[in-house]
C-alpha positions in Angstrom: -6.1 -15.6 44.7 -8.0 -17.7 42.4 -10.1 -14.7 41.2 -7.8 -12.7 40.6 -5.7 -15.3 38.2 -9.1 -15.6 36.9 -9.1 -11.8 36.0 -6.0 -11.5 34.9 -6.3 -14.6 32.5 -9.0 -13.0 31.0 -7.5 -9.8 30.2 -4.8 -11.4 28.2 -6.7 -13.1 26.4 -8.9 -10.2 25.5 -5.8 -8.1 25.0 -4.5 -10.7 22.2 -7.8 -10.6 20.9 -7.6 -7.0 20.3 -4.0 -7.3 18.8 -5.7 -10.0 16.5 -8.6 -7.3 15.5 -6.0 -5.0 14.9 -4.1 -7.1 12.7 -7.1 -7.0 10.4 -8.5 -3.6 10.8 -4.6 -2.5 10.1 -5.1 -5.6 6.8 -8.6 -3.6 5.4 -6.8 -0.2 5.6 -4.2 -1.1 3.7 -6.3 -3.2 0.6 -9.1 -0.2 0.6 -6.2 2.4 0.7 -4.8 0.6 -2.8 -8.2 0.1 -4.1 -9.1 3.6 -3.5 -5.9 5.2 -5.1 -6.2 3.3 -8.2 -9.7 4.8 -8.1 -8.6 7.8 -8.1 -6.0 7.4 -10.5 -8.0 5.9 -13.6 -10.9 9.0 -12.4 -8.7 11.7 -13.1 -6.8 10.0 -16.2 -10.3 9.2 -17.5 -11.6 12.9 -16.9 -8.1 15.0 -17.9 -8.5 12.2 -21.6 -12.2 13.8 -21.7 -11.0 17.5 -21.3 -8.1 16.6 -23.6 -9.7 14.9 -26.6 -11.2 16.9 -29.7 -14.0 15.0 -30.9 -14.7 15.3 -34.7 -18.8 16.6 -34.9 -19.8 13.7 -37.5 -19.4 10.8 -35.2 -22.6 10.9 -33.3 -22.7 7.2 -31.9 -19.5 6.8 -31.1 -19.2 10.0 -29.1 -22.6 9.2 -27.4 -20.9 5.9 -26.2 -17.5 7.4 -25.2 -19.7 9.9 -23.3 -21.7 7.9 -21.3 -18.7 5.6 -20.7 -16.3 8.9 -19.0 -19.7 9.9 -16.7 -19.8 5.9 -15.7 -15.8 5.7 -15.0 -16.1 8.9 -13.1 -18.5 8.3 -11.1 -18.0 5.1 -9.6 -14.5 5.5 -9.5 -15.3 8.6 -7.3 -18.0 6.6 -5.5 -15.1 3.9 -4.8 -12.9 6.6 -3.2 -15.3 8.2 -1.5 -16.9 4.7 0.3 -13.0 4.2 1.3 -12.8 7.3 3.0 -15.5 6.8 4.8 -14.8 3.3 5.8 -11.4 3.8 6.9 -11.5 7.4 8.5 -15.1 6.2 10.4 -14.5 2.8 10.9 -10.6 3.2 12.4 -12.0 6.1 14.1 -14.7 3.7 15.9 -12.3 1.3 16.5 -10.1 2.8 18.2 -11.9 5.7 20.0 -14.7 3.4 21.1 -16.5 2.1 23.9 -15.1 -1.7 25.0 -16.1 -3.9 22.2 -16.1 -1.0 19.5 -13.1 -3.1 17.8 -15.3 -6.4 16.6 -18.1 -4.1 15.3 -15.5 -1.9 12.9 -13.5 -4.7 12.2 -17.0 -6.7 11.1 -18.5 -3.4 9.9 -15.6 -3.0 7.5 -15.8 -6.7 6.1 -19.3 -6.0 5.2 -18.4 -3.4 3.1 -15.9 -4.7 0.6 -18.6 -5.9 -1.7 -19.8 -2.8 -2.0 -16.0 -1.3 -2.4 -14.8 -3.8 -5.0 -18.3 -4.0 -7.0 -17.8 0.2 -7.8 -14.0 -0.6 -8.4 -14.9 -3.3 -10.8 -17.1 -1.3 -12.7 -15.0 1.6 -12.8 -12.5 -0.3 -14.7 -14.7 -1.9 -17.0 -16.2 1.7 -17.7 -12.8 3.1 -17.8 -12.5 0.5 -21.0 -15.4 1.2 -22.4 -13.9 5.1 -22.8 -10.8 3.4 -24.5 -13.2 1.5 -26.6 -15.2 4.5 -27.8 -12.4 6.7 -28.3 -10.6 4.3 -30.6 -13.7 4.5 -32.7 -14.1 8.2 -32.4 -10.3 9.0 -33.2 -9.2 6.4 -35.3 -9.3 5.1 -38.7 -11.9 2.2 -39.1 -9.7 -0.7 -39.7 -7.3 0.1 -37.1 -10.5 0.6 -34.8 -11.8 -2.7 -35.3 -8.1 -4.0 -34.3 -8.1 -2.1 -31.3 -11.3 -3.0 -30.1 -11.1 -6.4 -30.3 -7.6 -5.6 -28.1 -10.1 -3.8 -25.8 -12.6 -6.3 -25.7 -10.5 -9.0 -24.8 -8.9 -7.0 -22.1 -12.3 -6.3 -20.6 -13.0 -10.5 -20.4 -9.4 -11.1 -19.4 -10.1 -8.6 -16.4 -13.8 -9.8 -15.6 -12.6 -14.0 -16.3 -9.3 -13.5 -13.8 -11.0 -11.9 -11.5 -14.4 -14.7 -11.1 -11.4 -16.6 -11.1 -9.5 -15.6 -8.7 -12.2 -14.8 -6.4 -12.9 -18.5 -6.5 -9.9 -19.2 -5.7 -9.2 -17.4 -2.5 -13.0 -17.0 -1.4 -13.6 -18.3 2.3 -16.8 -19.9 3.0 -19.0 -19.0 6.1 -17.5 -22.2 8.5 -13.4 -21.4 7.1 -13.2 -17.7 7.6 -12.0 -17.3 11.8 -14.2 -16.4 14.3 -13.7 -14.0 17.0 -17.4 -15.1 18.7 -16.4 -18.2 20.5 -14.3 -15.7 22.8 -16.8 -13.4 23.9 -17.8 -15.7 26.5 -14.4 -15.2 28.2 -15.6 -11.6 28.4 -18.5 -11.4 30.8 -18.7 -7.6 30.7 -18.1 -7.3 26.9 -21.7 -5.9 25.2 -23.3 -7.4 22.1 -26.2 -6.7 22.1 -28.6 -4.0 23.5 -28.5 -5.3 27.4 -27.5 -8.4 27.0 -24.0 -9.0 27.7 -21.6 -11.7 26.4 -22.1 -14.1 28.8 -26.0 -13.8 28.4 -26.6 -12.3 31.7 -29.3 -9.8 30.2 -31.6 -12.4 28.6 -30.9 -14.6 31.9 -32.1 -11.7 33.8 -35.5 -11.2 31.4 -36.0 -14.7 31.7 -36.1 -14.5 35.6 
């Protein structure tokens, strides 16, 4: 009787501790869904502008700028979509269709790759200024470039300032952010590692 209370304590807790993955599996989708459509958004308005434009022949710096600054918004704005994508059809996919465990190692997997995510979509917004900034100097009249640019320019530290500060503000250090860990020992059949299991019956068994 006892062992089976036993069993059946254990698998609701590891059933809310699946609803409490989910929660954040369900909490990456949805920020890397509305990081990648604004990534694709400010892609295609930066490359439909480049089509668009006519850019007079004389202005040879200025179009070498705006150039360089449409291939750098492009790209990692299409690098941004495409690493969402792939983290959110793959990593649901594992984390759902996987073997027991295959929950903590998306969920984890996916953390680990919003530096990556938000470092493209930072720079595709900075790049995506730098194409306003050239284009103001390729299209318009000097005096009303230099106005626009320093508009531009103080955009572009507004954006990078607010969002150093804002990271500061909501960043979690390593001993606040919560831990799933501490309940793996409530699973003895849950695998970590390579034949060891949660409880540390593999290394228990080497040792012997």
């Amino acid at each position: 009787m006892l062992a089976a209370d036993k069993l059946l304590l254990q698998s609701n807790v590891k059933q809310r501790s699946i609803e409490l993955r989910e929660k954040e599996l369900r909490l990456f989708n949805t920020n890397f869904s509305a990081v990648g459509t604004q990534s694709a958004i400010m892609a295609g308005f930066t490359l439909t502008s480049f089509v668009e434009i006519d850019l007079p022949p004389e202005k040879h710096a200025p179009k070498a700028l705006l150039h360089m600054c449409v291939v750098l918004s492009i790209c990692f704005n299409f690098i941004c979509v495409a690493m969402v994508t792939f983290v959110t059809v793959l990593g649901g996919g594992k984390a759902l269709r996987g073997q027991d465990g295959s929950m903590d190692v998306a969920v984890d997997g996916m953390n680990a790759e919003r530096t990556f995510i938000f470092a493209s979509f930072g720079i595709g917004v900075v790049s995506t200024l730098g194409c306003l900034l050239s284009a103001a100097w390729v299209l318009m009249e000097p005096e009303v470039a230099v106005m626009a640019s320093i508009l531009v320019v103080s955009t572009m530290y507004m954006v990078c300032s607010e969002a150093r500060r804002i990271r500061t503000r909501f960043y979690l250090d390593e001993g606040e952010s919560v831990k799933f860990s501490d309940m793996q020992s409530i699973f003895p059949n849950t695998p970590t590692k390579k034949g060891i299991t949660a409880s540390g019956e593999g290394s228990l068994r080497k040792g012997e």
